[in-house]
VMD Tcl script that builds the backbone (N, CA, C; Angstrom):
set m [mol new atoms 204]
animate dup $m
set s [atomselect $m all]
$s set {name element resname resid chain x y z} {
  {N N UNK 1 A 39.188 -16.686 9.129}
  {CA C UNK 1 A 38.645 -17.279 10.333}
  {C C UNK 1 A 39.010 -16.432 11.555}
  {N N UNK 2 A 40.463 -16.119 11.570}
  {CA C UNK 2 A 40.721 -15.119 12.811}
  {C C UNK 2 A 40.061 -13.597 12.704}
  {N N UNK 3 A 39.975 -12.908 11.575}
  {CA C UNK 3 A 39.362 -12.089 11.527}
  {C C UNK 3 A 37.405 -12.088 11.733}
  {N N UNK 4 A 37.044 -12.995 11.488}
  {CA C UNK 4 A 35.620 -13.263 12.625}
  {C C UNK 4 A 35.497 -13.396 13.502}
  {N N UNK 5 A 36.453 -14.107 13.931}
  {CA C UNK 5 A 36.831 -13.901 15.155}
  {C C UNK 5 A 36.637 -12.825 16.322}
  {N N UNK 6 A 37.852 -12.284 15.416}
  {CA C UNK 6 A 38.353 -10.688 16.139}
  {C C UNK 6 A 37.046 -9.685 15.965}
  {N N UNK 7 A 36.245 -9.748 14.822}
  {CA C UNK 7 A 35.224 -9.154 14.428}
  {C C UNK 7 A 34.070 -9.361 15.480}
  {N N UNK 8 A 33.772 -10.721 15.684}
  {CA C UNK 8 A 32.691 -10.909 17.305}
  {C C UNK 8 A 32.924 -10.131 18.608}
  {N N UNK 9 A 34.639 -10.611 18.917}
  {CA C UNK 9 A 34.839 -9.926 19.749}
  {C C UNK 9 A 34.482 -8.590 20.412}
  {N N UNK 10 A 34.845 -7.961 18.974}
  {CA C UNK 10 A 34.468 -6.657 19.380}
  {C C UNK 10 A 33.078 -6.108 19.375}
  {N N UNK 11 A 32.046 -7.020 19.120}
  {CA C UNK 11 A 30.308 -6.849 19.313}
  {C C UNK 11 A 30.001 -7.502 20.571}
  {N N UNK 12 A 30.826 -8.475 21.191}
  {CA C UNK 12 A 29.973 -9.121 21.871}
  {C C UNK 12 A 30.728 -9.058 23.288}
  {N N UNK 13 A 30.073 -8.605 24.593}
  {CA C UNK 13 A 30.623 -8.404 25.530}
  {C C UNK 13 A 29.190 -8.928 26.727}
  {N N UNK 14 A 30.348 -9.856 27.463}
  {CA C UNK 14 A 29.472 -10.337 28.653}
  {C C UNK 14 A 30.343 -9.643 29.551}
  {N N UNK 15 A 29.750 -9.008 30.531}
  {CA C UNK 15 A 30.555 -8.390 32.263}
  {C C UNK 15 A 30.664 -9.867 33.072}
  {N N UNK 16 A 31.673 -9.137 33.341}
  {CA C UNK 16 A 32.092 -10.228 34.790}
  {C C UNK 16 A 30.886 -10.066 35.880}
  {N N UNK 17 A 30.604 -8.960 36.035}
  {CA C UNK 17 A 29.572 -8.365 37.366}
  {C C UNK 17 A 28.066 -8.894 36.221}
  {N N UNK 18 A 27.004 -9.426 36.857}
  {CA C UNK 18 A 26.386 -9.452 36.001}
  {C C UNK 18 A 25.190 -8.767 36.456}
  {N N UNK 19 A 25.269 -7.731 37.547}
  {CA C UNK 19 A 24.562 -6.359 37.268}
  {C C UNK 19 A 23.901 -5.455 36.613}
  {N N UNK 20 A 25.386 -5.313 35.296}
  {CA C UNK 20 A 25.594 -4.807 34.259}
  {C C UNK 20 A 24.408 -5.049 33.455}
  {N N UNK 21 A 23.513 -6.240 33.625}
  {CA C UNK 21 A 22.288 -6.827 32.624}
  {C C UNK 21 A 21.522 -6.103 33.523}
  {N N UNK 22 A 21.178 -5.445 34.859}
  {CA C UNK 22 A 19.755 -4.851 34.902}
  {C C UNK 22 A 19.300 -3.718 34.522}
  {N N UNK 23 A 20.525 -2.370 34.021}
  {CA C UNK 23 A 19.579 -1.214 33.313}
  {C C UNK 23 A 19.108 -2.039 31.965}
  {N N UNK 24 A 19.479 -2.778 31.514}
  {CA C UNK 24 A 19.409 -3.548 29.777}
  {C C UNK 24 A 17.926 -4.140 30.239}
  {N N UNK 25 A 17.735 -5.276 31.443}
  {CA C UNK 25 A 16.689 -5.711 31.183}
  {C C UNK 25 A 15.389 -4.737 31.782}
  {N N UNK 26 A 15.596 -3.653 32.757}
  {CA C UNK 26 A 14.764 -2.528 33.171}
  {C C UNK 26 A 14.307 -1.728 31.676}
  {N N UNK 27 A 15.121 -1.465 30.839}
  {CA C UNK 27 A 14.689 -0.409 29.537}
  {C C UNK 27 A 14.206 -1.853 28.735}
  {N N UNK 28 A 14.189 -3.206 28.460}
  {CA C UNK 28 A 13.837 -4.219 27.813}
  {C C UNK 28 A 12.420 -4.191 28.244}
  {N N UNK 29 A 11.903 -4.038 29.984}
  {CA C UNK 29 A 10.583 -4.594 30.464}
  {C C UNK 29 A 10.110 -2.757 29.825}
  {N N UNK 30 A 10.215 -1.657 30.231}
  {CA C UNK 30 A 10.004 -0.401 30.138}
  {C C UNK 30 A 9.310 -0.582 28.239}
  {N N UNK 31 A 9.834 -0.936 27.675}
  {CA C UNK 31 A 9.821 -0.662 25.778}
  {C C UNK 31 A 8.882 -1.846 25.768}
  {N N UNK 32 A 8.888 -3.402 26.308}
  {CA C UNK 32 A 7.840 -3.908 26.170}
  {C C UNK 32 A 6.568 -3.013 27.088}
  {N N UNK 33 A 6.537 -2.660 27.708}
  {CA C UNK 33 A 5.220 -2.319 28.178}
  {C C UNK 33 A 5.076 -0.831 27.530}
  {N N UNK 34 A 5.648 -0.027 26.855}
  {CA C UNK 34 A 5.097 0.842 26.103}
  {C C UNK 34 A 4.349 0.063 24.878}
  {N N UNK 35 A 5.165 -0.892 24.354}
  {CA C UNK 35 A 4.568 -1.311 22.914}
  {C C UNK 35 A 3.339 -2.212 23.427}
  {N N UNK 36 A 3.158 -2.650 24.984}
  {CA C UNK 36 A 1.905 -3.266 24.819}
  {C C UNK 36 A 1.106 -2.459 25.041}
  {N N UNK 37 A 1.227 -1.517 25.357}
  {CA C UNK 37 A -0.310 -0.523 25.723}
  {C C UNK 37 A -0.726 0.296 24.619}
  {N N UNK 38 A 0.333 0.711 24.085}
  {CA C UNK 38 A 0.755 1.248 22.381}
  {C C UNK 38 A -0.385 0.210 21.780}
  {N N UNK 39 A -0.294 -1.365 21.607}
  {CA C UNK 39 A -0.844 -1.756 20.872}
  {C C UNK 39 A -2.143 -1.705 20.975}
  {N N UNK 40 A -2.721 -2.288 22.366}
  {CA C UNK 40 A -3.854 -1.867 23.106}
  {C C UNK 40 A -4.656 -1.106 22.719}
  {N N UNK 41 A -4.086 0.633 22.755}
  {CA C UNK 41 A -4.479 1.721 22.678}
  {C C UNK 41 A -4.872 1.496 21.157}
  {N N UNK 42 A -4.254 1.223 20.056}
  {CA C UNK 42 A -4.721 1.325 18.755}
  {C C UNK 42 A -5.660 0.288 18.560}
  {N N UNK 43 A -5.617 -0.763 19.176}
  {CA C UNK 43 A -6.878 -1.705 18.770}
  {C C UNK 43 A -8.428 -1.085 19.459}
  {N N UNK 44 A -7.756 -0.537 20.251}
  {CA C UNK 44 A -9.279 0.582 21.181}
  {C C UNK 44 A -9.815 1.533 19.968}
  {N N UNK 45 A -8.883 2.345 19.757}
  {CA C UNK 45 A -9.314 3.338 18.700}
  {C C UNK 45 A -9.999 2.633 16.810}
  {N N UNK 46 A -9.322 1.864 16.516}
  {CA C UNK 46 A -9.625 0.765 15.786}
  {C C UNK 46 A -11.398 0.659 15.671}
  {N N UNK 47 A -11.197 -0.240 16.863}
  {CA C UNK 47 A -12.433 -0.373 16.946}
  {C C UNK 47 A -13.865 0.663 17.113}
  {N N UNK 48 A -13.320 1.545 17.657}
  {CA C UNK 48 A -14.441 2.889 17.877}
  {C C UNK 48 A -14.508 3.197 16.342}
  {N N UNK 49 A -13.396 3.470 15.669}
  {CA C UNK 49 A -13.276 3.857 14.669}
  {C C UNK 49 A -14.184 3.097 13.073}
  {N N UNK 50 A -14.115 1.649 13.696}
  {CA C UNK 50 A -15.079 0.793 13.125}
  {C C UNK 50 A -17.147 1.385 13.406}
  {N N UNK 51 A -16.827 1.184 14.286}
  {CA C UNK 51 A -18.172 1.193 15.163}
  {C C UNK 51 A -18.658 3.026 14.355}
  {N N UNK 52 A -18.257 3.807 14.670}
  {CA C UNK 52 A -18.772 5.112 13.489}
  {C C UNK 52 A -18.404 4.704 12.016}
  {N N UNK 53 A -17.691 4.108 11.931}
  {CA C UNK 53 A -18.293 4.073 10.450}
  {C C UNK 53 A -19.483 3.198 9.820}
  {N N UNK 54 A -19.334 2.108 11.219}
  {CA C UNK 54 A -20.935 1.316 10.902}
  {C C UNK 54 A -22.324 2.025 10.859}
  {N N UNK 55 A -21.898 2.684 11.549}
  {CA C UNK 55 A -22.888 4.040 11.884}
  {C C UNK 55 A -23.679 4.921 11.080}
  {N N UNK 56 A -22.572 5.327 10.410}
  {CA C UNK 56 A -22.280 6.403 9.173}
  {C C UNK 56 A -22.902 5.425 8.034}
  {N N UNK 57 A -22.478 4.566 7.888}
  {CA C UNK 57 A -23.092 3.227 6.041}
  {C C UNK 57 A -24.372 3.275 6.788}
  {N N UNK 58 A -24.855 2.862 8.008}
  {CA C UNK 58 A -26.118 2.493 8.360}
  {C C UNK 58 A -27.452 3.987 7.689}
  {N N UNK 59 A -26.057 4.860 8.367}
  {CA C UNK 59 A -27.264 5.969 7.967}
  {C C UNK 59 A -27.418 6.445 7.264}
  {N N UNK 60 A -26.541 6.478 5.750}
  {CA C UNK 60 A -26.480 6.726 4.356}
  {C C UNK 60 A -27.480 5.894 3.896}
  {N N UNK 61 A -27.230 4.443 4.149}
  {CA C UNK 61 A -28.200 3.329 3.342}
  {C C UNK 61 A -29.350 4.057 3.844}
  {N N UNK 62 A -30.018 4.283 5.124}
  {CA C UNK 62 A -31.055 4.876 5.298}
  {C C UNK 62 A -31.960 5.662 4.855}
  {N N UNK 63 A -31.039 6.837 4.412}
  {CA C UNK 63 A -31.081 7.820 3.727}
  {C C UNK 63 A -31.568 7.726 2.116}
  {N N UNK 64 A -30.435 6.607 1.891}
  {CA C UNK 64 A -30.635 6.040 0.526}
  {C C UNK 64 A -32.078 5.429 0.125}
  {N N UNK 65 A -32.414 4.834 1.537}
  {CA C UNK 65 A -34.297 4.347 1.251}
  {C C UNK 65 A -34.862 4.987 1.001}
  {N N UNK 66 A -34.911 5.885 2.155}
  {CA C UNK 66 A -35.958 7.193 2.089}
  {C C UNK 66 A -36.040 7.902 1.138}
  {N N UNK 67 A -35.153 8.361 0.637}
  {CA C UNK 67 A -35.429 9.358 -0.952}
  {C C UNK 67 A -36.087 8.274 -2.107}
  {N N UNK 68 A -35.757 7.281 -1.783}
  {CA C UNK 68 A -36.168 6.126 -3.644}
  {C C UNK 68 A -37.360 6.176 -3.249}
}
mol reanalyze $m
mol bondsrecalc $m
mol representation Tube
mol addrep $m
């Protein structure tokens, strides 16, 4: 029991100054707004990426008429 104790201790640290939390929550807002535009950005490409390949089946099947 004392050794969990002692074991928290040494992970878990609150400052007296509580300052200390704004580079933590500045790099917290910074990493969320990379990963939201990050996500953004891939659902953009995603979708283009959809959209030519609809493209591409459309114009094979096409293709596929025309010769039979």
């Amino acid at each position: 029991m004392v050794i969990e104790w002692l074991t928290l201790q040494l992970f878990l640290y609150f400052p007296e100054d509580k300052s200390e939390y704004l580079p933590a929550g500045l790099w917290l807002l910074l990493f969320v707004l990379f990963t939201y535009f990050t996500y953004k950005w891939i659902v953009r490409v995603s979708k283009r990426q959809a959209e030519e390949t609809k493209k591409l089946e459309e114009e094979i099947l096409n293709r596929k008429d025309t010769h039979s």
